[in-house]
MIBAMAR-644277 format. One record per residue: residue in one letter; x, y, z of N, C-alpha, C in turn. Coordinates in pm, whole numbers, always signed. Example, Ala and Ser with C-alpha at 12.3 -4.5 7.8 and 13.67 -1.06 7.14 Angstrom:
! residues 2
r;n.px;n.py;n.pz;ca.px;ca.py;ca.pz;c.px;c.py;c.pz
A;+1319;-569;+780;+1230;-450;+780;+1320;-330;+780
S;+1285;-225;+708;+1367;-106;+714;+1290;+3;+787
END
This chain:
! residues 188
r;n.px;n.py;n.pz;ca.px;ca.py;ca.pz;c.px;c.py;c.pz
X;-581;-526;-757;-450;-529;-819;-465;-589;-958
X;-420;-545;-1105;-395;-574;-1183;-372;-728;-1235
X;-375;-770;-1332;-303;-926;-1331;-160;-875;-1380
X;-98;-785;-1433;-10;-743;-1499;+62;-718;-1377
X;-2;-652;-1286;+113;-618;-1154;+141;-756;-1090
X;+53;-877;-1082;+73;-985;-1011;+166;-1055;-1080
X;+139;-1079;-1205;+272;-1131;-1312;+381;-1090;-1271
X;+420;-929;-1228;+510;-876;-1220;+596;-920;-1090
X;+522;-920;-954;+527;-935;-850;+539;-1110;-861
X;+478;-1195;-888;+572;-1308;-908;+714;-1339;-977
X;+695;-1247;-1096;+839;-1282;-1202;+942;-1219;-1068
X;+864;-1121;-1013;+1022;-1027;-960;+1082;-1146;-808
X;+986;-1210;-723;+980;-1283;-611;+1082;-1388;-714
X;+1077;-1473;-833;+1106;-1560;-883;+1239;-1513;-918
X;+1231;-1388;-946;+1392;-1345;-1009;+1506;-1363;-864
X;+1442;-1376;-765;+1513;-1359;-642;+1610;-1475;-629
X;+1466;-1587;-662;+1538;-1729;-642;+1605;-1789;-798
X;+1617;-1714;-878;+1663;-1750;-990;+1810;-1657;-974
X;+1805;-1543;-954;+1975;-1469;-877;+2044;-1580;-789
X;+1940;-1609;-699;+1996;-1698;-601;+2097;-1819;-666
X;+1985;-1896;-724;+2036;-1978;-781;+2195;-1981;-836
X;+2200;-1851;-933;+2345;-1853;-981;+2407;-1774;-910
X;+2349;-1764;-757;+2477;-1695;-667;+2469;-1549;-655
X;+2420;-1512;-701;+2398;-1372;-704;+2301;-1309;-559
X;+2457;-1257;-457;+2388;-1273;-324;+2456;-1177;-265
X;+2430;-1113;-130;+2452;-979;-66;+2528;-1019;+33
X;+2701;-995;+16;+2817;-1006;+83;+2729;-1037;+252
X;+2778;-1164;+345;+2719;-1199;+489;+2561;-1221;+486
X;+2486;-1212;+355;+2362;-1268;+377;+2385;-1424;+407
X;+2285;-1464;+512;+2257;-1611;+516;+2079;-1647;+473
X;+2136;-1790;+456;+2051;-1908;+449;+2017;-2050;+518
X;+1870;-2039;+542;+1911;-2216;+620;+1831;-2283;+547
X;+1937;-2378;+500;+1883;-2514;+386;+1876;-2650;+393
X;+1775;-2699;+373;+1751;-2835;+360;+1655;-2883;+539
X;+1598;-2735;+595;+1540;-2805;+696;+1402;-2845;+696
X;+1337;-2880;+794;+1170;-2938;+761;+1089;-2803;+791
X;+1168;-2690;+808;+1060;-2579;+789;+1194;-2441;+785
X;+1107;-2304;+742;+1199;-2204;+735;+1295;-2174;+844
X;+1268;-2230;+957;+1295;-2210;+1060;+1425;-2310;+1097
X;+1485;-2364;+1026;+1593;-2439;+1067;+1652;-2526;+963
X;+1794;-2557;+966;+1879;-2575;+809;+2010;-2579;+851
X;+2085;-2626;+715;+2233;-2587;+712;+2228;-2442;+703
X;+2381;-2395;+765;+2342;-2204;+758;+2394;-2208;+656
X;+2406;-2136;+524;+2462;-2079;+404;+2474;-1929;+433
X;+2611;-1866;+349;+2661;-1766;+393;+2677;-1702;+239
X;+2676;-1581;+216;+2737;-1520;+101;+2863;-1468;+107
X;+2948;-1472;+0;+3072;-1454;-18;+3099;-1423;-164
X;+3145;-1322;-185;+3192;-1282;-334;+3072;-1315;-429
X;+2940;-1329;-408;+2844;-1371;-497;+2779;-1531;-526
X;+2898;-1602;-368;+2874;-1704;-406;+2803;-1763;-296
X;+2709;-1866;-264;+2702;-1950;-115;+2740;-2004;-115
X;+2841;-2006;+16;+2859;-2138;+82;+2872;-2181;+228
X;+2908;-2259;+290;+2869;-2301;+424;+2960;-2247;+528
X;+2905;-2285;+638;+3036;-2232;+740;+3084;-2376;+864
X;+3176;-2395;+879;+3247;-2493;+965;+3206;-2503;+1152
X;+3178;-2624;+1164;+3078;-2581;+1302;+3229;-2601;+1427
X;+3349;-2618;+1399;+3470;-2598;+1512;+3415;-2475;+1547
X;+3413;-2501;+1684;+3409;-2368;+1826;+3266;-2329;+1840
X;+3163;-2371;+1770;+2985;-2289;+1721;+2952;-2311;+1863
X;+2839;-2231;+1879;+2813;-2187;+2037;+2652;-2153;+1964
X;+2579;-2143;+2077;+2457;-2103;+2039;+2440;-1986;+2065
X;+2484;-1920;+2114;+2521;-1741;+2078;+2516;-1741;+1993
X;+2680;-1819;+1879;+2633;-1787;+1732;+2520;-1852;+1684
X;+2452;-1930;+1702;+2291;-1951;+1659;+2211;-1834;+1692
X;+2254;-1762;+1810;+2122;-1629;+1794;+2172;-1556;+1711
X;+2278;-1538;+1717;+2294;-1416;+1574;+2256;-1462;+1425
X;+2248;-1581;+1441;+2244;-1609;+1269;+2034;-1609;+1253
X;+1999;-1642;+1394;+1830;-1621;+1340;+1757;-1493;+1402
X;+1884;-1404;+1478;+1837;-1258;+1490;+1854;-1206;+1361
X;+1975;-1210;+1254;+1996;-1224;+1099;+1892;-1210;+1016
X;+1839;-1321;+1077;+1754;-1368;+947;+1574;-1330;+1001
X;+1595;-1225;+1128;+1483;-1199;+1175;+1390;-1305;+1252
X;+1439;-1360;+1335;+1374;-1476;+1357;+1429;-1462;+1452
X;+1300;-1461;+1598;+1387;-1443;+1761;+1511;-1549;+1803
X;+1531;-1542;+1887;+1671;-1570;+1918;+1632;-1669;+2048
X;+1538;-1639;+2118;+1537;-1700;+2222;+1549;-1871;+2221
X;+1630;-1956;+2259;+1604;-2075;+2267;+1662;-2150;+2130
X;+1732;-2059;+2042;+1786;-2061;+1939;+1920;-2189;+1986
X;+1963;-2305;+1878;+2048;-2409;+1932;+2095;-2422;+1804
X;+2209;-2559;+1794;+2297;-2594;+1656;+2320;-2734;+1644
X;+2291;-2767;+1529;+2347;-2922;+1516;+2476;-2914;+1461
X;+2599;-2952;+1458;+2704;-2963;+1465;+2682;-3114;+1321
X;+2848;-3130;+1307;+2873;-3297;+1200;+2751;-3271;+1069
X;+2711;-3214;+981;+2643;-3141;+877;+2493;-3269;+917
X;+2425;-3226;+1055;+2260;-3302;+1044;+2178;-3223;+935
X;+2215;-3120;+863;+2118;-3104;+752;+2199;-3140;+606
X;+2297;-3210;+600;+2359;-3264;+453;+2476;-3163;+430
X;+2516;-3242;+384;+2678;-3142;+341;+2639;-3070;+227
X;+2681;-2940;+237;+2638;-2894;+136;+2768;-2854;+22
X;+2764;-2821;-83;+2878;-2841;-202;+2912;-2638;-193
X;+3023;-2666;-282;+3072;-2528;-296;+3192;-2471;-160
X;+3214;-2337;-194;+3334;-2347;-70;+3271;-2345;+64
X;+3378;-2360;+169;+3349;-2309;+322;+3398;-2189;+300
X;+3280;-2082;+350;+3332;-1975;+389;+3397;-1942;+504
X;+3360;-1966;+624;+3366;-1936;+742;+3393;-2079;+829
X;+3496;-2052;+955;+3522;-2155;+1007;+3579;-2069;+1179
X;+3593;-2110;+1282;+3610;-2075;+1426;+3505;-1931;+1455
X;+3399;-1926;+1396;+3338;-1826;+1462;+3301;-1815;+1585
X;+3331;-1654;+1644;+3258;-1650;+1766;+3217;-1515;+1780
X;+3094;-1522;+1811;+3010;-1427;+1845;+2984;-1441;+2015
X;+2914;-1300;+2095;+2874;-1301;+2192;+2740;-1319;+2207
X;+2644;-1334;+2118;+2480;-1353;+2079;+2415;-1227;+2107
X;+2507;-1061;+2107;+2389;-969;+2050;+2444;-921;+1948
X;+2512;-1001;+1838;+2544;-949;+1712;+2416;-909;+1612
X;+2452;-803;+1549;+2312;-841;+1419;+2380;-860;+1317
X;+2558;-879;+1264;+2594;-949;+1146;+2649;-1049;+1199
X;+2682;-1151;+1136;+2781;-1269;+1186;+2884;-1236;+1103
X;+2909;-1203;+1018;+3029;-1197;+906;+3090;-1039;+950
X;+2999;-949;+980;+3066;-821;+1015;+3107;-803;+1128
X;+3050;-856;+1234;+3061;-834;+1396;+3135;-934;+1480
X;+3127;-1049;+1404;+3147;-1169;+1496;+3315;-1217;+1445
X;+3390;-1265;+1543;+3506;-1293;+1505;+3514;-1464;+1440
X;+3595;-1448;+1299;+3610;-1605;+1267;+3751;-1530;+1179
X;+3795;-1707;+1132;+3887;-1680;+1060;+3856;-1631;+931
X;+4042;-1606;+856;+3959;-1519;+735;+3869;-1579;+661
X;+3769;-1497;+553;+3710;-1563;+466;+3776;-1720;+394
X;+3686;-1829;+365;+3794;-1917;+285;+3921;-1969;+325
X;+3935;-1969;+438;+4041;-2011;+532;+4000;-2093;+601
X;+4020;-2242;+630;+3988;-2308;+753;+4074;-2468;+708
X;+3948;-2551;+809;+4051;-2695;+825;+3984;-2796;+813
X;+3875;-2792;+739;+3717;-2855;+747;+3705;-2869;+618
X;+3567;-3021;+660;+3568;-3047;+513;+3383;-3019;+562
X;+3272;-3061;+457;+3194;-3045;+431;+3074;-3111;+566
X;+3123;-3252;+623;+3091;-3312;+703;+3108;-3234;+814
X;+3172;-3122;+843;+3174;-3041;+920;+2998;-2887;+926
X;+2968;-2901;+829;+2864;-2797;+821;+2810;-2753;+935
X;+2755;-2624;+987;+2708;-2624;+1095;+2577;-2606;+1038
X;+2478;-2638;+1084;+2307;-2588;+1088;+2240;-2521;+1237
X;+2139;-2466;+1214;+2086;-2388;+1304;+1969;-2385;+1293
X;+1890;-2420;+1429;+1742;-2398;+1461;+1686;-2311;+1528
X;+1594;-2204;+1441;+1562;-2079;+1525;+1393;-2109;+1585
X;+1337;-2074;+1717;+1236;-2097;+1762;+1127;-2071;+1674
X;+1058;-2133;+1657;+945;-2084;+1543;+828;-2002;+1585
X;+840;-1947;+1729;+745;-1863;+1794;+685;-1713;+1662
X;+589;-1670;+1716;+547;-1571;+1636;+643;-1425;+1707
X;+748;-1436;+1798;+798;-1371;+1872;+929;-1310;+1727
X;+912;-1190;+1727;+958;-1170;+1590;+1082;-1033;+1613
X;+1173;-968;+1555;+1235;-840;+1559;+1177;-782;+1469
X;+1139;-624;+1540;+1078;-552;+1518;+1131;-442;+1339
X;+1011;-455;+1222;+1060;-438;+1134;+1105;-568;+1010
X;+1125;-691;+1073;+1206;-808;+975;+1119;-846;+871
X;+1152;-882;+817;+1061;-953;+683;+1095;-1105;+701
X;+1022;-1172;+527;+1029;-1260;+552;+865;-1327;+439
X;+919;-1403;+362;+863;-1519;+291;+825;-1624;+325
X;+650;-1656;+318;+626;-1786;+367;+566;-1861;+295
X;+533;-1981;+294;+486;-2097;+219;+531;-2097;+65
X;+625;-2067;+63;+643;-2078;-95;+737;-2194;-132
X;+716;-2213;-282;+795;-2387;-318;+927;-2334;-266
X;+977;-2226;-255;+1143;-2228;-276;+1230;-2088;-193
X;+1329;-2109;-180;+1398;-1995;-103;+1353;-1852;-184
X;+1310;-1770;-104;+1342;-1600;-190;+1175;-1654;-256
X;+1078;-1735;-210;+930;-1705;-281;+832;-1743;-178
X;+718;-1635;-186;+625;-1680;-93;+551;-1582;-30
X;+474;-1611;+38;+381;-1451;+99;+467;-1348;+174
X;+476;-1202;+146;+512;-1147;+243;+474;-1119;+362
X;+549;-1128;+487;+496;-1100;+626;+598;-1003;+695
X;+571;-914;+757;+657;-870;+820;+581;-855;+988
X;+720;-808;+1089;+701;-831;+1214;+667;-680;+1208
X;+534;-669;+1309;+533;-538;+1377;+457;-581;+1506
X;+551;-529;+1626;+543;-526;+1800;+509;-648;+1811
X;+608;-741;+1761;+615;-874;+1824;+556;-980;+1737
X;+537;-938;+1642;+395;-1031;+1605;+372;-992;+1455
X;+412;-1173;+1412;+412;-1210;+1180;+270;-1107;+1153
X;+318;-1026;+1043;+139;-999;+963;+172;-986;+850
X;+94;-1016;+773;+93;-1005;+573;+108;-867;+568
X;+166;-862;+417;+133;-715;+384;+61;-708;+260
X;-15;-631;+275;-128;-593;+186;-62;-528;+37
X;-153;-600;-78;-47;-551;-206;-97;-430;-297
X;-215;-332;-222;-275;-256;-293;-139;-133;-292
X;-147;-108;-419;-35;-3;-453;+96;-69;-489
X;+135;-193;-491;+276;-260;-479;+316;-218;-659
X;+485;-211;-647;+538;-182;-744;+628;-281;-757
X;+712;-278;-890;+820;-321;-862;+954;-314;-819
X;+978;-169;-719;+1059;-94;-631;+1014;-132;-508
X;+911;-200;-482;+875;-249;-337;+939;-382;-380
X;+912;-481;-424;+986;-593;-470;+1073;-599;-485
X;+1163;-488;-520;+1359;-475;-524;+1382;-460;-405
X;+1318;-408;-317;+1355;-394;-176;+1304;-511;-91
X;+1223;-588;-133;+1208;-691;-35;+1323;-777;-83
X;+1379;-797;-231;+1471;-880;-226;+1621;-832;-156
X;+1612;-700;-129;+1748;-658;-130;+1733;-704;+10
X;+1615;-704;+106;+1657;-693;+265;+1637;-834;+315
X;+1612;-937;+163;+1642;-1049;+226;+1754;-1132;+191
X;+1846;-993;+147;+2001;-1073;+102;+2020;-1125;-56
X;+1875;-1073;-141;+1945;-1101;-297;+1956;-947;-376
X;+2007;-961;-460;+2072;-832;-518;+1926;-775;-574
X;+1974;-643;-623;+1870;-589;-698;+1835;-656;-851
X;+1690;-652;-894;+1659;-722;-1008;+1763;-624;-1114
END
């Protein structure tokens, strides 16, 4: 691979978390922030371009499998900390009384809550979610690892159960618009 394509392929991974940054995010994409690994966090939600959190009144761990079947990350054994154990996070509440049955694959499209931006909660309310960190994966998901920051890091995707890298011979920067798009940031 080129150094010109690797430049490229970092600037574009970086543009992800630099969109991110100013919000620039894919209506019901989530995030889990501030945990001790990818695998567990406050949930962050997209809304109008913006993140923000969702209110843990009524949370069930059903809705914990949907939010790390979401985010490609098995479901099994999937749980919630309730009272914001990963930090309150700033900006609006999006979401507040959700309920899902736990075989949703959107939480914002499938699962019943009140309207957007509607609720009764303040920040100390945050819900977070811990998804099993097994190599037990949905078939197809992606997914960024070891990198300093949300939206950077090696690609892996799941095939028949099981994390593998993907190899960058041939990569463009139309493969890179699509890894950001299917992990919830807009196109570069």
């Amino acid at each position: 691979m080129s150094v010109l394509l690797r430049i490229l392929i970092a600037v574009t991974f970086s543009s992800c978390v630099i969109k991110q940054a100013l919000g620039d995010c894919d209506l019901g994409a989530l995030q889990l922030v501030n945990g001790s690994s990818i695998f567990e966090g406050r949930v962050e939600i997209c809304y109008n371009n913006t993140w923000g959190t969702i209110c843990d009144d009524n949370w069930s761990d059903a809705n914990a499998q949907v939010v790390c079947r979401q985010l490609g990350f098995s479901t099994i054994g999937a749980y919630y900390h309730s009272n914001a154990y990963y930090g309150q996070g700033n900006g609006s509440i999006i979401l507040d009384n959700v309920h899902c049955d736990g075989t949703e694959a959107s939480l914002i499209q499938q699962c019943s809550h009140s309207n957007p931006l509607s609720h009764n909660c303040g920040h100390h309310e945050d819900i977070g979610v811990v998804c099993p960190s097994t190599h037990n994966c949905t078939h197809g998901s992606i997914r960024l690892v070891d990198g300093s920051y949300i939206g950077v890091g090696r690609l892996e995707i799941c095939i028949d159960n099981e994390w593998g890298t993907v190899c960058d011979n041939g990569w463009t920067n139309l493969n890179a618009q699509v890894v950001c798009k299917q992990l919830g940031q807009n196109r570069l």
